[in-house]
DOLOLUM-985585 format. One record per residue (C-alpha): residue number from 1; x, y, z; chain. Coordinates in steps of 0.25 Angstrom, whole numbers, plus 2048, in hexadecimal, padded with zeros to 3 digits. Each point is the difference from the previous one (the first is absolute). Example, Ala and Ser with C-alpha at 12.3 -4.5 7.8 and 13.67 -1.06 7.14 Angstrom:
! DOLOLUM-985585
- resi  east  north  up  chain
- 1  831  7EE  81F  A
- 2  806  80E  7FE  A
END
This chain:
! DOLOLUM-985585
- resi  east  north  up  chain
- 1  AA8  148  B90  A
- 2  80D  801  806  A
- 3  7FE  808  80F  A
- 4  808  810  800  A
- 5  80C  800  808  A
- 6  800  809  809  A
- 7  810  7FE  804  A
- 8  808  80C  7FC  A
- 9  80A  7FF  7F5  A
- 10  810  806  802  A
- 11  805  807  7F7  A
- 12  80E  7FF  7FE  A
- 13  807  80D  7F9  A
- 14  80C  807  7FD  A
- 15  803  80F  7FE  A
- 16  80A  807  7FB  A
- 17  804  809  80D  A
- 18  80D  80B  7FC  A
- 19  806  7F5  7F9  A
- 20  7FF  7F6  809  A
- 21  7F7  7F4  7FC  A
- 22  7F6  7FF  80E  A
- 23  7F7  7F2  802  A
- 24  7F3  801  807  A
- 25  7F4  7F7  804  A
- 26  7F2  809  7FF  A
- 27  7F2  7FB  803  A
- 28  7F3  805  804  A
- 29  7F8  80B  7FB  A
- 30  805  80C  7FA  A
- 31  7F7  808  809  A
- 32  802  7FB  80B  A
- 33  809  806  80D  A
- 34  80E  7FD  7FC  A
- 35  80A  7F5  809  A
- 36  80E  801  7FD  A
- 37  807  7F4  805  A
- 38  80F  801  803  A
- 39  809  7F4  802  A
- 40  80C  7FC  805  A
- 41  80E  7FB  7FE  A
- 42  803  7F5  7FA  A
- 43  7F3  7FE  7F9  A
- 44  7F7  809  7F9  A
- 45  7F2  802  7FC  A
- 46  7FE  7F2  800  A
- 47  7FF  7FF  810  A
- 48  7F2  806  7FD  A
- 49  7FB  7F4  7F8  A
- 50  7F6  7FF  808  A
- 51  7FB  80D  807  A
- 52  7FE  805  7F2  A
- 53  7F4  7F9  7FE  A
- 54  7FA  800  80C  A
- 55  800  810  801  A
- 56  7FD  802  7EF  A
- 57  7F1  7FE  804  A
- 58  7FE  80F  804  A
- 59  80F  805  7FD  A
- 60  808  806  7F6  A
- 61  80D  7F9  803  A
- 62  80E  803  7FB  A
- 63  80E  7F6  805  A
- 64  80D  804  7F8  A
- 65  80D  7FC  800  A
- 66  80C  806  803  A
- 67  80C  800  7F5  A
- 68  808  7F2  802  A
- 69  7F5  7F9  808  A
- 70  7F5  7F8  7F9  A
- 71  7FC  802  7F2  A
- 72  804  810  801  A
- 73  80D  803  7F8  A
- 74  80D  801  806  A
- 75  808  809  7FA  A
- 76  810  801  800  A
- 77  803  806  80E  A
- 78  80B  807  7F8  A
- 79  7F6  808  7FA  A
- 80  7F5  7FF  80B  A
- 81  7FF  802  80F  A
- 82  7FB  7F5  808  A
- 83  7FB  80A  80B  A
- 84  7F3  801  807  A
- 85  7FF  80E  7FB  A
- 86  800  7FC  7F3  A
- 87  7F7  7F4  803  A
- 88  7F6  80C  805  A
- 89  800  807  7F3  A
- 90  7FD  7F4  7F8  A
- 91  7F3  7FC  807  A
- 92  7FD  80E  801  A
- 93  800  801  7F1  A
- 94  7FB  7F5  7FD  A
- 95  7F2  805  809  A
- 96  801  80D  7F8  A
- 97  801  7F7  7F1  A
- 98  7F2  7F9  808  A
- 99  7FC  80D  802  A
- 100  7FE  7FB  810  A
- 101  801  80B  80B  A
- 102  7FA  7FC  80B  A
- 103  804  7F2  806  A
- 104  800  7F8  80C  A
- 105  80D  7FA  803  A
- 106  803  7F3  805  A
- 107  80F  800  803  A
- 108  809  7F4  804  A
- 109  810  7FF  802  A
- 110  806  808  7F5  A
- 111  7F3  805  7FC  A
- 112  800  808  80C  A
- 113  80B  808  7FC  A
- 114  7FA  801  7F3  A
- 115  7F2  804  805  A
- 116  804  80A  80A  A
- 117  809  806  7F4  A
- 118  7F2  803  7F9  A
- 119  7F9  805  80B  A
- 120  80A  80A  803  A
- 121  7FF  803  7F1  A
- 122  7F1  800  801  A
- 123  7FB  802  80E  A
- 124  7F3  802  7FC  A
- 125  7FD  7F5  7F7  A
- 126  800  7F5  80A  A
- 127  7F3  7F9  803  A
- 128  804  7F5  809  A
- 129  80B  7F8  805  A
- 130  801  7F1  804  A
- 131  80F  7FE  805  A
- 132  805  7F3  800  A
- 133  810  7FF  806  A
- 134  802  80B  7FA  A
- 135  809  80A  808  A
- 136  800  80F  804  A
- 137  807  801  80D  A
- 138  80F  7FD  804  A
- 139  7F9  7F6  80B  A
- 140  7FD  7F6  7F5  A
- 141  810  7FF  7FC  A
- 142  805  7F3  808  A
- 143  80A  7F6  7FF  A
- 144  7FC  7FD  7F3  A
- 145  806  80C  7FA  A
- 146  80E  7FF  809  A
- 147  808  7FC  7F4  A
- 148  7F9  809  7F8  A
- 149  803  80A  807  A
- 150  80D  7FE  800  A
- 151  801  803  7F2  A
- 152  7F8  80D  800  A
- 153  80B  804  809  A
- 154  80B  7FC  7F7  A
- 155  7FD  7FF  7F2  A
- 156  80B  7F4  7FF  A
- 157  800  7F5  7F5  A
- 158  801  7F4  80C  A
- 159  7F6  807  808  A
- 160  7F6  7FE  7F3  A
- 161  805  7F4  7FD  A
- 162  7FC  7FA  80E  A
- 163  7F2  804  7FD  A
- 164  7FF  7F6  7F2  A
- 165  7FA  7F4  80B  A
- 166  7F3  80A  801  A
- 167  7FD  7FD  7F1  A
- 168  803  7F0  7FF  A
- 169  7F3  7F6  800  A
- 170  804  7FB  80E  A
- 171  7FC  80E  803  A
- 172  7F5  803  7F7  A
- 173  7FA  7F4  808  A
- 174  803  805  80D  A
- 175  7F8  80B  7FC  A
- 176  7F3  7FA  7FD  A
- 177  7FF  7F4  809  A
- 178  808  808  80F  A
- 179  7F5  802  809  A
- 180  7F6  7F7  7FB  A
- 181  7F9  7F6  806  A
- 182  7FA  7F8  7F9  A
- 183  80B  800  7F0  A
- 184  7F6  7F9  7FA  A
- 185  7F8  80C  7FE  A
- 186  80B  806  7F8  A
- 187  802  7FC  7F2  A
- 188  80F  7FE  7FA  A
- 189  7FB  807  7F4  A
- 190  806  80C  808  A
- 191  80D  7FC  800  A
- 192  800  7F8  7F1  A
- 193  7F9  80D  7FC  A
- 194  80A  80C  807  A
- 195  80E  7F9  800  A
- 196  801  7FD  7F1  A
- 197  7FE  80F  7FF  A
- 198  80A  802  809  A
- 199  80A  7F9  7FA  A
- 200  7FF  808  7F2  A
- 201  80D  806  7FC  A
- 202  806  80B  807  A
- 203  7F3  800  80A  A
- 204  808  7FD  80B  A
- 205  807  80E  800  A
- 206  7F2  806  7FC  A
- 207  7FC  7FA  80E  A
- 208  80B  804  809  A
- 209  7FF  80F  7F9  A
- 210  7F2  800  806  A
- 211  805  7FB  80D  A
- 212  80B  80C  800  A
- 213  7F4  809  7FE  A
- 214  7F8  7FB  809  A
- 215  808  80A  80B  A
- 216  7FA  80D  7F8  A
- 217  7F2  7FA  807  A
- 218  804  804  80E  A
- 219  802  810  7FD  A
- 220  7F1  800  7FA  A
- 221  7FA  7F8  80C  A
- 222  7FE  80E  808  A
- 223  7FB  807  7F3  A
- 224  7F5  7F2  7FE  A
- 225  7FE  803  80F  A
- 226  7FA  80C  7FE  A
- 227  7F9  7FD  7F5  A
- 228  7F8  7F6  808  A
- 229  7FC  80A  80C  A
- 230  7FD  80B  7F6  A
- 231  7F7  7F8  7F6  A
- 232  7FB  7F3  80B  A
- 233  7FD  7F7  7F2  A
- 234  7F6  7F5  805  A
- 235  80A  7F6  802  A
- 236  7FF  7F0  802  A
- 237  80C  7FB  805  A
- 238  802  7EF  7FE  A
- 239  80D  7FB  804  A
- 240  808  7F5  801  A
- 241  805  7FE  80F  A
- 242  80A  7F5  7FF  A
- 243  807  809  7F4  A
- 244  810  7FF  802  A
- 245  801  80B  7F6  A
- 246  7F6  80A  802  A
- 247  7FD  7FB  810  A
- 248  7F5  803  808  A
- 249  805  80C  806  A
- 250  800  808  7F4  A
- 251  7F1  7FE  7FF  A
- 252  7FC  807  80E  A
- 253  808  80E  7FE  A
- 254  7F4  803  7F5  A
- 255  7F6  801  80C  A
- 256  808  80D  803  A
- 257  7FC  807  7F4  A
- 258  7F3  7FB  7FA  A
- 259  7F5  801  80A  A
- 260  7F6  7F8  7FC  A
- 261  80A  7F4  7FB  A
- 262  7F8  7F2  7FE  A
- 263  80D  7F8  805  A
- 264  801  7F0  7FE  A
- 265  80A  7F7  804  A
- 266  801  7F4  7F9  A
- 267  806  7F2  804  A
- 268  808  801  7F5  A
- 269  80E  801  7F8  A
- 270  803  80B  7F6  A
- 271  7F6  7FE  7F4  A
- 272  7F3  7FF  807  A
- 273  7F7  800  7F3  A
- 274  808  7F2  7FF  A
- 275  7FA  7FA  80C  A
- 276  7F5  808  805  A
- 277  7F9  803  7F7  A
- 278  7F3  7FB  805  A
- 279  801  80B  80A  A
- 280  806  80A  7F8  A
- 281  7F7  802  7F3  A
- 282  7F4  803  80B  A
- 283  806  809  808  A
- 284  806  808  7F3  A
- 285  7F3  800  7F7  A
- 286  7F7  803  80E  A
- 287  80B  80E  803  A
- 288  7FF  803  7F1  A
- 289  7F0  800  800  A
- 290  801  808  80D  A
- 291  80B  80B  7FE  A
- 292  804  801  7F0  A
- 293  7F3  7FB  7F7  A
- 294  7F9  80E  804  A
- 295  80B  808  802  A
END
């Protein structure tokens, strides 16, 4: 008699979400407090292989992708808007199809924009947050973002153009391994998972759309602010420290607005689930069964 697994099954989905064909990863039970997982650029629901798991013991837990990243549909950017209003919409439709309307959140790079886009829609539905170099203040915009800048400012086709190093393998690389101490804890997966994806047709100007769109972040980062004094959601935050792209000093501004802020610092790059994991998973499932799985 073979023994019961106790190790919980993803799923792996797609919904149809106004038009737009929307991936997502789901596991855990149904009744259980909800967890949606937000990711970042340039990979997609696939950076929570892992944590998935981990959390599907007790959790109902939700990672979709956006439209032109992982399995998610990517539309025509003639006939769609690659914006991280429209990103908002999607995931929020996609919750309401799931009939989910209360969540905690766990928002990283442009799943920030995307979260914070929810709660301001929703300002009571959030349970919990874990932010992981995910930005809200002005502070955490460094040199990094310099040449970005630049074309916010002008709109020019060089100035775009100059941005299309950001989404080479060199890069993708960068990305996962910058900050680490040790790359052998980082699995080249990563890279031979998320730059294939990025090299699909036409995704290059998919990219450097969301790039342009970032700047529609910063105007909202007062409003997501507010919302953080006026709600004070239980809130873990896990952060990279070594981070060239979302650096350390856009972490400590959240200790201005959340009062009871569970703060991390990491020695670590940009994709901390990557490389500390070990030290991440505990501190997530223990704030979780704290803060959210009663709430």
């Amino acid at each position: 008699m073979s023994p019961t697994s106790v190790y919980p099954v993803t799923h792996h989905h797609t919904a149809t979400v106004d038009g737009v064909k929307i991936f997502y990863r789901e596991a855990g039970p149904k009744d259980g407090p909800v967890v949606l997982l937000l990711h970042g650029f340039p990979t997609s629901s696939h950076m929570f292989r892992n944590l998935i798991p981990y959390l599907a013991d007790r959790y109902h837990v939700i990672a979709p992708d956006y439209p032109g990243y992982g399995q998610s549909e990517a539309p025509d950017r003639a006939t769609f808007a690659y914006t991280f209003d429209r990103f908002g919409e999607l995931v929020d439709g996609l919750l309401s199809q799931l009939g989910i309307a209360r969540y905690a959140m766990y928002v990283m790079d442009y799943g920030a924009p995307v979260g914070w886009r929810l709660a301001l829609k929703h300002p009571d539905a959030i349970t919990g947050l874990i932010i992981q170099n995910g930005n809200a203040y002005e502070e955490g915009l460094k040199e990094f973002w310099d040449p970005i800048k630049v074309y916010w400012a002008d709109g020019a086709k060089e100035s775009r153009d100059k941005l299309l190093g950001l989404l080479t393998l060199e890069t993708t690389i960068f990305q996962y391994t910058d900050g680490v101490s040790d790359k052998t804890r980082i699995s080249p997966d990563n890279w031979t998972h998320d730059q294939p994806l990025l090299d699909r047709s036409g995704n290059a100007d998919i990219q450097l759309d969301m790039l342009y769109d970032y700047r529609t972040n910063l105007p909202l980062y007062p409003e997501v602010q507010a919302w953080l004094r006026d709600k004070q959601p239980p809130a873990l935050l896990v952060w990279g420290r070594n981070d060239f792209i979302f650096p350390e000093p856009g972490a400590h501004p959240y200790k201005r607005d959340l009062n009871n802020l569970e703060f991390h610092l990491l020695d670590t790059g940009h994709f901390v689930l990557e490389d500390k994991a070990d030290d991440v998973f505990p501190l997530i499932h223990d704030f979780l069964d704290r803060k959210v799985a009663g709430a």
